[in-house]
C-alpha beads as a LAMMPS data file, in Angstrom:
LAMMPS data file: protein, C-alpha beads

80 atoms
79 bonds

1 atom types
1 bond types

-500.0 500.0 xlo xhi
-500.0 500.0 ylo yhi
-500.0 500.0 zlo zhi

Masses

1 110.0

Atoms # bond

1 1 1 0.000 0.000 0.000
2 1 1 1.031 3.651 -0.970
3 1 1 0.164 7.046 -0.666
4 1 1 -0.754 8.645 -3.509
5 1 1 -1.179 12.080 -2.836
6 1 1 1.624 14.641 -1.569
7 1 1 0.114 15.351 2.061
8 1 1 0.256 12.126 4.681
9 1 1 -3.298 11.508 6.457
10 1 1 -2.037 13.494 9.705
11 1 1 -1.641 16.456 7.003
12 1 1 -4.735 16.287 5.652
13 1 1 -6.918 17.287 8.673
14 1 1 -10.574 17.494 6.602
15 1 1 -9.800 16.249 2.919
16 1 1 -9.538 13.624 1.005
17 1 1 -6.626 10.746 0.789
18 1 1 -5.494 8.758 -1.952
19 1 1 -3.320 5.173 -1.796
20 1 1 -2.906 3.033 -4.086
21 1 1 -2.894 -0.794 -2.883
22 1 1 -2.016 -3.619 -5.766
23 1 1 -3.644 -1.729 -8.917
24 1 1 -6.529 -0.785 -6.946
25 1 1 -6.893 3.305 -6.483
26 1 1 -8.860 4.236 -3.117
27 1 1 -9.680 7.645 -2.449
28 1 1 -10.877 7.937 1.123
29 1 1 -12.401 11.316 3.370
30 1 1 -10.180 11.791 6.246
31 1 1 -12.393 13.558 8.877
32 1 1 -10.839 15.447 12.077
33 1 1 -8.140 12.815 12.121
34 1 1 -10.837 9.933 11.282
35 1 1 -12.029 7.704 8.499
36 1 1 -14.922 9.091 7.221
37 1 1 -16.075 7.043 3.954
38 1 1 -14.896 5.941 0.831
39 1 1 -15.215 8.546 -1.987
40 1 1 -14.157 6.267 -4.393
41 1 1 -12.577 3.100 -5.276
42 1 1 -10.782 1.788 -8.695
43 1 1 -10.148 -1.673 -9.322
44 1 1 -6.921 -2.366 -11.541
45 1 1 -9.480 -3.601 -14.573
46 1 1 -10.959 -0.329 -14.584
47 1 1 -14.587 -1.189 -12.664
48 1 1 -15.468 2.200 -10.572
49 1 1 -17.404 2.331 -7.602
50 1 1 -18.194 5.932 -6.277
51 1 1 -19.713 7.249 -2.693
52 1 1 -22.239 9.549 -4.708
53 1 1 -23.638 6.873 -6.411
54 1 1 -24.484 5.023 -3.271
55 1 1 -28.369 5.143 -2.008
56 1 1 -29.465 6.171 1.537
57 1 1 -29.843 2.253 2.491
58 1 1 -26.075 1.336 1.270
59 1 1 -22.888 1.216 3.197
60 1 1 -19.443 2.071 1.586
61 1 1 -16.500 -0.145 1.580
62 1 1 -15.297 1.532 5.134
63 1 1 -19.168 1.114 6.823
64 1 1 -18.669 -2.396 6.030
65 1 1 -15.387 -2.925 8.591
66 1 1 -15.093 -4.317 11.831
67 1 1 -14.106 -1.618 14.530
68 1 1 -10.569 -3.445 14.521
69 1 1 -10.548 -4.027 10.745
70 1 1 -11.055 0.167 11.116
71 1 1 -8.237 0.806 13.759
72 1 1 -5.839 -1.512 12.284
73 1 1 -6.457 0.566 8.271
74 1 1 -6.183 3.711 10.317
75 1 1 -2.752 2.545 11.983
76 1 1 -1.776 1.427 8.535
77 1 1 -2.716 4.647 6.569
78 1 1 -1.303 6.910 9.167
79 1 1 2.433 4.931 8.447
80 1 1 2.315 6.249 4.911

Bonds

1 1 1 2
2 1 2 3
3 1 3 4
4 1 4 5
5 1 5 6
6 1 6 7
7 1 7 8
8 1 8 9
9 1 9 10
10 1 10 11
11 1 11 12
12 1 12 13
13 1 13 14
14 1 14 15
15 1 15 16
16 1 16 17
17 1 17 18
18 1 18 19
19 1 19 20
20 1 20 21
21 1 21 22
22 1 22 23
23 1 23 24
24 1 24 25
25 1 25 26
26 1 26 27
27 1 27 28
28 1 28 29
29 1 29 30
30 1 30 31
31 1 31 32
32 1 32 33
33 1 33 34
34 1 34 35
35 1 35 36
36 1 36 37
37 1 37 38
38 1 38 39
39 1 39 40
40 1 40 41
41 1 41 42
42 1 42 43
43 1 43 44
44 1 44 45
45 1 45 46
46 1 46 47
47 1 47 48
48 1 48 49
49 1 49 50
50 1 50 51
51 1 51 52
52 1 52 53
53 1 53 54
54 1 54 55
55 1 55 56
56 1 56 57
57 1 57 58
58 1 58 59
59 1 59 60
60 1 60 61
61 1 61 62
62 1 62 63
63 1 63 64
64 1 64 65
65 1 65 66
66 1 66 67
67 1 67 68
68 1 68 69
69 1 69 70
70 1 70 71
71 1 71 72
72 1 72 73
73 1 73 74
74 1 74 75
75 1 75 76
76 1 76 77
77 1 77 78
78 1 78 79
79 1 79 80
């Protein structure tokens, strides 16, 4: 996994944060210091998944992780 944007997550206080993690591109809303959603996600064959095209009843890639799954991708994004 990679950053792939010039500011690290502690930089980016309210923005978002790209990596890039085995051809897949994830662009992700740091909030105050905390994961806020998935914007969007890339997959190395080109498929596209976006947060705006999500209805009210669906849960993003980031909804969908454990509360340690979610602490242990913060510890890892804040290393990059």
């Amino acid at each position: 996994m990679k950053r792939a944007c010039a500011e690290s997550l502690s930089e980016i206080f309210a923005g978002l944060f790209h990596i890039e993690f085995e051809g897949w591109q994830l662009v992700i809303l740091n909030d105050c210091g905390e994961l806020d959603y998935c914007d969007e996600c890339i997959s190395p064959d080109g498929r596209r998944w976006s947060f705006e095209n999500v209805g009210s009843d669906d849960l993003g890639p980031i909804f969908l992780l454990s509360t340690q799954e979610r602490a242990v991708l913060e510890q890892l994004l804040q290393q990059l």
